[in-house]
C-alpha positions as a printed NumPy array, in Angstrom:
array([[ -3.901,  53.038,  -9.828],
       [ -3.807,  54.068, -13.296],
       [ -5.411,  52.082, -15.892],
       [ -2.781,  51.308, -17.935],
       [ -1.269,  49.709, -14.833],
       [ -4.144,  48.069, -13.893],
       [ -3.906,  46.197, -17.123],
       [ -0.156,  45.407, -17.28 ],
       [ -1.24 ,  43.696, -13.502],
       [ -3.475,  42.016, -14.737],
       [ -1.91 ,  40.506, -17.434],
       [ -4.396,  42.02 , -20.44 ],
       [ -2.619,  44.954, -21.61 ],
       [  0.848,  46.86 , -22.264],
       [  1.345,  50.183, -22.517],
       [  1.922,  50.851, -26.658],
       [  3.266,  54.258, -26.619],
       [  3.498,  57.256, -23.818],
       [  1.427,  60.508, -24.018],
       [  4.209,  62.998, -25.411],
       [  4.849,  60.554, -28.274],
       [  1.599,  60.867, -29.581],
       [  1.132,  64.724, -29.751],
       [  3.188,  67.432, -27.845],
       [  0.824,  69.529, -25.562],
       [ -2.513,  67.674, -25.716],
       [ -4.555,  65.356, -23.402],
       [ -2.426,  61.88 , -21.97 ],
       [ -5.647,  59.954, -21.98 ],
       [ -6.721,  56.979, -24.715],
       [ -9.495,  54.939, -25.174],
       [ -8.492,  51.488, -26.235],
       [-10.307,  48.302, -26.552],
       [ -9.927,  44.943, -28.024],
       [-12.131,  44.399, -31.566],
       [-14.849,  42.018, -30.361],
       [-15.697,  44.972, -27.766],
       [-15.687,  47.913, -30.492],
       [-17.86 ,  45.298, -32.725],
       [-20.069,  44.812, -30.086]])
């Protein structure tokens, strides 16, 4: 299951914005995380 699915499931994430909307022709992939984990 893709991640960002995995989130939506479990109720801790949304998708924000698909791949091609970022940048035409590059990698679909993103790294998020919430700010306390970043800060940690």
């Amino acid at each position: 299951e893709p991640w960002n699915q995995q989130a939506v499931f479990k109720g801790i994430g949304v998708p924000v914005v698909a791949d091609y909307a970022i940048r035409k022709n590059m990698s679909e992939k993103v790294f998020g995380v919430s700010k306390a984990w970043a800060e940690a």
